[in-house]
Structure formats: structure tokens, C-alpha cells
C-alpha positions in Angstrom: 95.2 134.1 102.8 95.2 136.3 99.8 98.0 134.3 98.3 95.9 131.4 98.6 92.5 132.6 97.2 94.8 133.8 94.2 96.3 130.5 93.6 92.8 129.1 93.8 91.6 131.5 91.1 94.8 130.5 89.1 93.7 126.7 89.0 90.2 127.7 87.7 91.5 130.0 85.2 94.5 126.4 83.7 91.0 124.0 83.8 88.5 126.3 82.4 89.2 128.5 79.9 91.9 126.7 77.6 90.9 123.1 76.1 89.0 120.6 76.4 91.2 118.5 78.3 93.2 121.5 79.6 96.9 121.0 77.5 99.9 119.7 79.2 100.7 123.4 79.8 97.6 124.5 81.8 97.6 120.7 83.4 100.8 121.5 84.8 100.4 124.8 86.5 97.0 124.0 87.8 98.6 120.8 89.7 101.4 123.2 91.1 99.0 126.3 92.2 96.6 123.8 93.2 99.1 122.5 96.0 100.2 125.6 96.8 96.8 127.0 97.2 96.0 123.9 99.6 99.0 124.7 101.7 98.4 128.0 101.9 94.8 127.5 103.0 94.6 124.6 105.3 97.4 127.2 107.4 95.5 129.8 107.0 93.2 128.4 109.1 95.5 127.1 111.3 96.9 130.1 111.8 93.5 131.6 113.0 93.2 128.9 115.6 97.0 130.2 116.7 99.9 131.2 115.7 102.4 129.3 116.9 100.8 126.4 115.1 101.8 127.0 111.6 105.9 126.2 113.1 107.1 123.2 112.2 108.5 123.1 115.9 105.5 125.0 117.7 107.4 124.9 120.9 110.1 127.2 119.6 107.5 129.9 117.7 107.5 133.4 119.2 105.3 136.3 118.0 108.2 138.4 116.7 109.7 135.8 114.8 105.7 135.6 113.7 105.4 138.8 112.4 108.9 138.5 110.1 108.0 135.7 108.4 111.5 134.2 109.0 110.5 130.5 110.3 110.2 127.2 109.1 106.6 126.2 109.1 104.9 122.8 108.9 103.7 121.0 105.9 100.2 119.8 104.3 99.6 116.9 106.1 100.7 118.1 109.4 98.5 121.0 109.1 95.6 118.4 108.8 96.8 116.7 111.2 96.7 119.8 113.5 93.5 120.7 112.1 92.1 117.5 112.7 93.8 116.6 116.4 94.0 120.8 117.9 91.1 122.7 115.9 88.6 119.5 115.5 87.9 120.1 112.2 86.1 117.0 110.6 88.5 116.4 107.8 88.6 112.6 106.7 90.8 110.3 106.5 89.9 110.2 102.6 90.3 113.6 102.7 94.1 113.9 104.3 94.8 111.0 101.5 94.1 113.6 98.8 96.0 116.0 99.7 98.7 113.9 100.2 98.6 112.4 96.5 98.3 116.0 95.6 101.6 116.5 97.1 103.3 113.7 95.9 101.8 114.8 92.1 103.3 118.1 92.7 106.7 116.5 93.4 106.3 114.2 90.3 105.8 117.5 88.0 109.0 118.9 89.4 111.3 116.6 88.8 110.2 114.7 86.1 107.3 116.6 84.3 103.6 115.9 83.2 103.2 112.2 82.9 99.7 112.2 84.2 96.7 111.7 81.3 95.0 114.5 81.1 91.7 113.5 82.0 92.9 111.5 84.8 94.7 115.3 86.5 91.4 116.9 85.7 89.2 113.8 87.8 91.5 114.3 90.6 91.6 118.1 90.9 88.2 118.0 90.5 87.9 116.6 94.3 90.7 118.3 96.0 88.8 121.7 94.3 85.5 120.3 96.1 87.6 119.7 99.3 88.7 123.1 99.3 85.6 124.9 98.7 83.6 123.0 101.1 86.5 124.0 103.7 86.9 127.6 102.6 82.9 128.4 103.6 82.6 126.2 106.2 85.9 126.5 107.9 88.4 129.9 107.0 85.1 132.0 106.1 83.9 132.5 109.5 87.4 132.9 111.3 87.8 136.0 108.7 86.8 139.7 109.8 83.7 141.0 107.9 84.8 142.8 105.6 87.4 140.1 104.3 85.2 137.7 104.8 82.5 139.4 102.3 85.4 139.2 99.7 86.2 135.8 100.1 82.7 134.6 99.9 82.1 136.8 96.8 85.3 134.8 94.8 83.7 131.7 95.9 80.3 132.2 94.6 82.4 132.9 91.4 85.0 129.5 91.8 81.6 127.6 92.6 79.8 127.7 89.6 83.2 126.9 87.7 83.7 123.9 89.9 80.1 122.7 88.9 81.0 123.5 85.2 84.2 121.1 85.4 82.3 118.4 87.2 79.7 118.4 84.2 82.5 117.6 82.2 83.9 114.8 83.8 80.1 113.6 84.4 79.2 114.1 80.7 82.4 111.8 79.8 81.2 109.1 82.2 77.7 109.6 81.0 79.0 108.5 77.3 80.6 105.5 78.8 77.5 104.3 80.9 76.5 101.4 78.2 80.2 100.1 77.2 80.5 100.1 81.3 77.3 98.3 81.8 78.4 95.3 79.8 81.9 94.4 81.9 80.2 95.5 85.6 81.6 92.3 86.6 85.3 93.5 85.9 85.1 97.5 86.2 86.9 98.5 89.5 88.3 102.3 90.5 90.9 103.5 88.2 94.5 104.5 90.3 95.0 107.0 88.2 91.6 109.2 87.8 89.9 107.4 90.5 86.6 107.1 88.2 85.1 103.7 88.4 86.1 102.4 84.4 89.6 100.5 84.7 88.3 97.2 83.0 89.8 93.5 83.4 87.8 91.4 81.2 90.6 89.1 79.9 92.4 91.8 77.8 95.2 94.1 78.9 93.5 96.2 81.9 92.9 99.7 81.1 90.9 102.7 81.9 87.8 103.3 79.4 87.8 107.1 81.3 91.2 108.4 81.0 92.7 105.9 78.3 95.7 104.8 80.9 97.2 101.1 80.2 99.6 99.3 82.1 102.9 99.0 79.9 104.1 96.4 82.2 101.2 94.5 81.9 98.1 92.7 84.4 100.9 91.9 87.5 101.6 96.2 87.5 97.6 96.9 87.2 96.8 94.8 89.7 99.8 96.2 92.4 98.6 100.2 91.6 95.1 98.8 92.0 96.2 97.4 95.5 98.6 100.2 96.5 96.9 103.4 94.6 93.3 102.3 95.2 92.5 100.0 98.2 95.8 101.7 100.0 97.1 98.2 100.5 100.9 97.0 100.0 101.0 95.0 97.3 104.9 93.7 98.0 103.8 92.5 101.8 101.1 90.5 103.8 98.1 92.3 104.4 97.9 94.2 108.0 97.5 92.6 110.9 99.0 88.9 109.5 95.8 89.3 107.0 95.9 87.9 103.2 98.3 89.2 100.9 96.9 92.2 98.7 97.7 90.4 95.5 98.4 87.2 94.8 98.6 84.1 92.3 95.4 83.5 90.2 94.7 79.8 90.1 93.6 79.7 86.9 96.2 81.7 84.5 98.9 81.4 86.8 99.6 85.3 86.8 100.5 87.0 89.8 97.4 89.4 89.0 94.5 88.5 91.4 93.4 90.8 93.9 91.0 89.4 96.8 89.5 92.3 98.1 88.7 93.9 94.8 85.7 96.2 94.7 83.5 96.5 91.5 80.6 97.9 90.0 78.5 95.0 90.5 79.8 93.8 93.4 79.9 97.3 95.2 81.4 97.1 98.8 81.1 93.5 99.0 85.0 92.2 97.9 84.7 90.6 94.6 88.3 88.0 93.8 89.5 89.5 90.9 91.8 88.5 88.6 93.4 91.5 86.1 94.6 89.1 84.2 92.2 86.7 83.1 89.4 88.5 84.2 87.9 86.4 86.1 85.4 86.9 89.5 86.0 84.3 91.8 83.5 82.5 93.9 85.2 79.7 95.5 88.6 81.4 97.3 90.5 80.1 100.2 93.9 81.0 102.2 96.4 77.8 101.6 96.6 76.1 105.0 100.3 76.7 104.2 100.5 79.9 105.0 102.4 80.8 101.8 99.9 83.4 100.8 98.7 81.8 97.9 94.6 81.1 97.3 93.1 77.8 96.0 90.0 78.0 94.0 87.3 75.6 95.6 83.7 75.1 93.3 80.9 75.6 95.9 79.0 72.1 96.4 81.8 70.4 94.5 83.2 67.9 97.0 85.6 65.8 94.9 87.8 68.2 94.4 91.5 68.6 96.5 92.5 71.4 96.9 96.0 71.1 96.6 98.7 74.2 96.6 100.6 74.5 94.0 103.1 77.4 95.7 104.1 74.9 99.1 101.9 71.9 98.1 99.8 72.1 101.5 96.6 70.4 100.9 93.2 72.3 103.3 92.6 69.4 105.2 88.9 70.4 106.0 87.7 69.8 102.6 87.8 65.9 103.7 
């Protein structure tokens, strides 16, 4: 626990009080202690529900081997899982996803060093921090004795009101983007990488007007993260359950760039066809009778037109 709470403090200490975005220095070992503080938390509380659960194999813990320390214990997500499935804690399913990209960020950093934007690492540790906090009071807090209990609660008054200063910074910098965003709503969907809603695909090379990441391999790359990163979708496979494949050919630029089920600003939840390489929002989208996974682009009202597939040639016979 106290190894935890100290990792936490370690974070704060990388985000806040270096510059403004943290260097690659601080950026680094707030992702590392920022994982370790999560592991190291999420089993504390485990551990206060029982023991045994912390083992990897809970079946083979016993109390001495407990009390030396000399086990092998579970991981992150399993904790969660635990958590979630033993203890009943209400941790979501968006929740356990963060954590998880947490990890897999940590395991980036060690083998192959800092390649996140800065301002992107920042977004995203904002929301783990907010995760962790929330857990810590409503969660580990009352599982604690008084007295340590008291102590926690007083570092987390502290961590709070650092939390709420780096979440003014992140809502400043989307602040000062509110009227270049406004004008490309239409094309503006979550960015992979910072998870703020400013990646843009208005015809140019998609990038993120928040944390300044472009796609070096171009609009087919954007729109797979997108799928992959954002929607959680596989962007190499048909969709679950025999559904529509997560990216696919646009009709009109011929790019393997168009996402169906895109989500953006003006279209909010509703899924909005588009197209990170041309830009365009689609209206008229249907699956090809085929069953090749390509879409064909249909006009609403226009009832010349034949649909034909250009991937198998199938033509959707109820357009006749």
C-alpha cells in the first residue's frame, strides 16, 4: 500500500512540477510509476478482500508463503477481473481497457523508449490518475485501519487538487482549439493516441489538432488505429458476429480508408461512414450482396442508379 501511494505521489511530482508538456524524461517515469502504482493498488485492495487472491494460482497460496513475500502473484487485469467477478467492485469495462493500454505503454517504454507525443501521455494519464483516485476513496480507503486510513485520505486531498490542475491544462488546450474544431465537426473523431476528440479527416493527411500526431503511413494506417485503438474493432478481420468489416474500401477515392461505424462530433453516437481519406461522410452506404465486405454508395431517392461492386461485381438486386 505504502509503495503504491508513493508511486502515485511520484507520477504527480513527473506531470506537475517540470514543463509544460512534462519532457521526455518526466513523461517516461510517470508512465512507469503510474503502472506500477496501479498494480500495486488495485491488489492492495485485493488483498484486503483475501489473501490468497493476490496468487497468480490462488489455489496453491498459503499464509506462510503470504507473509514472506516469496510468491508469484497475479497481474493488472486479473486483479480487475477479481475485483470485478469476487469483490463486486463496479469497475467498467472502459475502465479494465485503460489499464490494460497502460500496461501495454509501459511495455513499449521498456523496450523501445518514449515514442508517445507528449500531450497525447499526459491526456491518457490524466484518466488512469482519475480512475485511481476515484478507487482509492471509494474503494482501498475504507478497507484501511483508522489511523492509515487518515493518512491516505490526507495525500489524496493533496494528489486531488493536482489532478484538477493537470485536467485544466488539457481543458485549456482544447478550449483554444474549440473554433478550428467547430469548422471540420463533420470529420473530427477520437484521436488513438490521446483519446481527445480532434483527429481530423477533411481530405488532407488525418492528424490530431490536440497532440500534433500524423499517420506516416498515411489515411489506410489512420483509419486501422482508428478501428483497432478507438472503436476496439479488428481492422484486418470481419466485424464480430459475421458483422461488416471495420474498415473498408471508400467508393469514391478508392482507398482502403473508410470506416462505417465512425463516431464524430456532429454525428455523436449515431455512426457516421467516414472516409480518412477523402473525408468524406457518407449517407447512402450498403453491404455488397456479395459478401466480399466491400460498401457501395447508393444516393437516397436516386433510383437510376446500379449499384454495382466493383471488389466481386455483385449487383444489390433490390435496388430494381
Amino acid at each position: 500500500m505504502d509503495n503504491g501511494m508513493d508511486y502515485l505521489v511520484s507520477v504527480f511530482k513527473h506531470l506537475t512540477e517540470g514543463s509544460d508538456p512534462p519532457s521526455a524524461r518526466d513523461l517516461k517515469y510517470a508512465v512507469l510509476h503510474l503502472q506500477a502504482a496501479t498494480e500495486v493498488l488495485l491488489k492492495a485492495r485485493l488483498a484486503a478482500e483475501h489473501y490468497s487472491l493476490i496468487f497468480a494460482e490462488p489455489g496453491t497460496a498459503s499464509f506462510e508463503t503470504w507473509e514472506k513475500g516469496d510468491f508469484q502473484s497475479c497481474g493488472s487485469l486479473e486483479a480487475i477481473d477479481r475485483l470485478r467477478n469476487i469483490a463486486r467492485l463496479p469497475i467498467t469495462d472502459g475502465q479494465r481497457a485503460m489499464v490494460k493500454e497502460l500496461g501495454k505503454t509501459r511495455n513499449a517504454l521498456q523496450h523501445y523508449g518514449l515514442t508517445f507525443n507528449a500531450y497525447a501521455m499526459e491526456a491518457r494519464a490524466v484518466k488512469v490518475l482519475d480512475f485511481l483516485i476515484t478507487f482509492i476513496h471509494e474503494h482501498l480507503i475504507p478497507k484501511l485501519a483508522l489511523d492509515e486510513g487518515s493518512a491516505v485520505g490526507h495525500t489524496m486531498d493533496t494528489l486531488r487538487l493536482k489532478l484538477r490542475g493537470v485536467q485544466t491544462l488539457v481543458k485549456q488546450r482544447m478550449n483554444g482549439l474549440r473554433s478550428e474544431l467547430a469548422k471540420v465537426a463533420s470529420h473530427t473523431v477520437a484521436c488513438p493516441d490521446c483519446d481527445q476528440w480532434a483527429m481530423v479527416a477533411d481530405g488532407a493527411d488525418p492528424r490530431c489538432l490536440f497532440c500534433h500526431q500524423v499517420w506516416d503511413d498515411g489515411a489506410e494506417a489512420a483509419a486501422a488505429d482508428y478501428a483497432w485503438s478507438t472503436l476496439g474493432l479488428d481492422p484486418h478481420s470481419v466485424g464480430q458476429d459475421g458483422g461488416a468489416h471495420p474498415v473498408v474500401e471508400c467508393p469514391d477515392c478508392g482507398l482502403h480508408a473508410l470506416v462505417p461505424s465512425a463516431e464524430t462530433v456532429a454525428g455523436g453516437p449515431r455512426p457516421a461512414p467516414l472516409c480518412f481519406s477523402c473525408g468524406r461522410v457518407f449517407d447512402g452506404l450498403v453491404d455488397c450482396d456479395g459478401l466480399c465486405g466491400a460498401v457501395l454508395n447508393i444516393t437516397p431517392g436516386d433510383q437510376d442508379s446500379i449499384p454495382v461492386c466493383s471488389e466481386c461485381l455483385s449487383v444489390r438486386l433490390d435496388r430494381f
